[in-house]
C-alpha positions in Angstrom: 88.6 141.8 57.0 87.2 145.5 57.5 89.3 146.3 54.4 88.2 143.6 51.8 84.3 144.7 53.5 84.4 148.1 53.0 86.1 147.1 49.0 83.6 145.4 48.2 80.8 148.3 49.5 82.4 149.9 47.2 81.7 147.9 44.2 78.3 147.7 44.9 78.2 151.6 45.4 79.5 152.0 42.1 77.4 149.7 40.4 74.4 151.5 42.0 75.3 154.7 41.1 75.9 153.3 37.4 73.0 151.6 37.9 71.2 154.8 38.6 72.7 156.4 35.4 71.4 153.4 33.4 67.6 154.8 35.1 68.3 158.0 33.3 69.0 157.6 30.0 66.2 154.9 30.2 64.1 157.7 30.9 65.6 160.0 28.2 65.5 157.6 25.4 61.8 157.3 26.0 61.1 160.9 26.1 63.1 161.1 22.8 61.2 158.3 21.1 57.4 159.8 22.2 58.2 163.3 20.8 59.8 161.6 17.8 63.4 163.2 18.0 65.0 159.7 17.2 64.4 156.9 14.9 63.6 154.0 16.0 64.0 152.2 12.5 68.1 152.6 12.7 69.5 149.8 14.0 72.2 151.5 16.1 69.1 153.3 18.0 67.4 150.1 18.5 70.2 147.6 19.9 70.9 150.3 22.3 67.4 150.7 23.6 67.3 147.5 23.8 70.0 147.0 25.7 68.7 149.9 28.2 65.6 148.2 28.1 66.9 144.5 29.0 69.3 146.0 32.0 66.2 148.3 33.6 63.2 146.5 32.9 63.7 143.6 35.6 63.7 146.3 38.4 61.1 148.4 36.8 58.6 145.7 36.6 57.9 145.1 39.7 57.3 148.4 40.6 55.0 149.0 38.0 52.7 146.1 39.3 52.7 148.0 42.9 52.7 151.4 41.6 48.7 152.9 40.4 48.2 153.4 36.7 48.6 157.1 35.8 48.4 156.5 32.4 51.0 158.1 30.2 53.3 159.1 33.3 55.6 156.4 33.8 56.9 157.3 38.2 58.5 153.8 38.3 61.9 155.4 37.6 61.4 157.5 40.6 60.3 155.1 42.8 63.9 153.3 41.5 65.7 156.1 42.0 64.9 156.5 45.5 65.5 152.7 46.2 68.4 153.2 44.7 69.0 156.3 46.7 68.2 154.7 49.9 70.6 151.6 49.3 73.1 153.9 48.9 72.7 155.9 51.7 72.5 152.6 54.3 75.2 151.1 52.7 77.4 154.6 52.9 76.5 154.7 56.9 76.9 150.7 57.2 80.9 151.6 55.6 82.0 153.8 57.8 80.1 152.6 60.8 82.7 149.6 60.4 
């Protein structure tokens, strides 16, 4: 039982840590779209922010409606990444506390 637990701890570490990845380049594609390094008229461009945006905005939304307005900054990827962070660490310590 400890064994198929501690698998599927794992898993979820992994996907958080993908997850967290995702966060980044997020954040990256935005930076590159406001100071106008990429085109956003190319379709390859757009399907893949897109695609960032559809897997990062559900958990970035709610933090935005908690978080103050700061108007061009944008801290809800922080405040992510040190959920993120924080579920990782708990789940790390709940692994090998078992």
């Amino acid at each position: 039982m400890h064994a198929i637990l501690s698998s599927l701890i794992d898993v979820v570490l992994l996907a958080l840590e993908i997850y967290w990845y995702v966060i980044l380049a997020s954040v990256i594609m935005s930076w590159l779209v406001t100071f106008g390094v990429i085109n956003t008229y190319n379709a390859t461009v757009r399907t893949i922010m897109d695609v960032i945006y559809r897997l990062t905005e559900p958990a970035l939304r709610p933090i935005r409606r908690v978080l103050p307005d700061f108007g061009a900054v944008d801290l809800s990827p922080i405040a992510l990444w040190l959920i993120i962070y924080f579920a990782i660490s708990v789940l790390t310590k709940f692994k090998y506390a078992i």
